[in-house]
N, C-alpha and C positions, 0 to 999 in steps of 0.2 A: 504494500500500500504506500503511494504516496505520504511524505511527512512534511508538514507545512514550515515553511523556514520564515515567510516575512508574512503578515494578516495584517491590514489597515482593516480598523474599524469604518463601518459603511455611514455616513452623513443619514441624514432625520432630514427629511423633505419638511419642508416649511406647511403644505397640507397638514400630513400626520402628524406635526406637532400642536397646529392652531386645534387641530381635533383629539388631542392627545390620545394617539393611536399604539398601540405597544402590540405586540406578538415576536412571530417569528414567521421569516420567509426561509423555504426549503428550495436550494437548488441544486438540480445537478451539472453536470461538466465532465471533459476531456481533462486528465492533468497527462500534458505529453512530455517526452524524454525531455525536453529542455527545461522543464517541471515548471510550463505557464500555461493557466486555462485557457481553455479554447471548447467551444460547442456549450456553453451556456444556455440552459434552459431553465424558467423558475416551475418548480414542481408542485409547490403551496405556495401560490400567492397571501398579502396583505393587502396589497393596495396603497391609497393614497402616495404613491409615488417610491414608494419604500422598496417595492419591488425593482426599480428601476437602479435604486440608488444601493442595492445588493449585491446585483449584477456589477455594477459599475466597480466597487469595491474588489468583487470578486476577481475581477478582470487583471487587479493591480498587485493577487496576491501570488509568489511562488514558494512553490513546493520544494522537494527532493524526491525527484523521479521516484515512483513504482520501478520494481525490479522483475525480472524472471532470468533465472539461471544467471543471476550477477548481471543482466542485461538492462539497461533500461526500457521500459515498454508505457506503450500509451494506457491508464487504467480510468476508468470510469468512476466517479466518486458523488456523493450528494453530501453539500453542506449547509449548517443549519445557523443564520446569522440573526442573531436576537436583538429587536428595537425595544427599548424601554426609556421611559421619559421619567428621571431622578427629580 
């Protein structure tokens, strides 16, 4: 399995905050040999723009390749980034 090396925390759309919106969006992705997502799909949406700004996040985070036989390989992974307003 991929192991994640660098995570930025995903920005609070200004909707979901005026609405003080909290959950969690599930998404999945490609983590390839170079260990940066690619094929982003949200698989539980929230909404109010949160989903967008998941992805976006997502987009910025790398990995450390998934292996097979000491090889690097492209593996499929779903992650779970939680908004909650302190």
């Amino acid at each position: 399995m991929p192991r994640p090396i660098f995570t930025p925390d995903p920005e609070y759309s200004d909707k979901a905050r005026k609405k003080k919106i909290h959950g969690t969006v599930i998404l999945e992705c490609v983590v390839g040999i170079d260990g940066h997502t690619q094929d982003i799909h949200v698989s539980q949406p929230l909404g109010y723009g949160l989903d967008e700004q998941a992805t976006k996040a997502l987009l910025n985070w790398t990995f450390e390749a998934g292996t097979k036989d000491k090889q690097p390989v492209p593996v499929t992974i779903k992650v779970e980034m939680d908004f909650r307003l302190y």
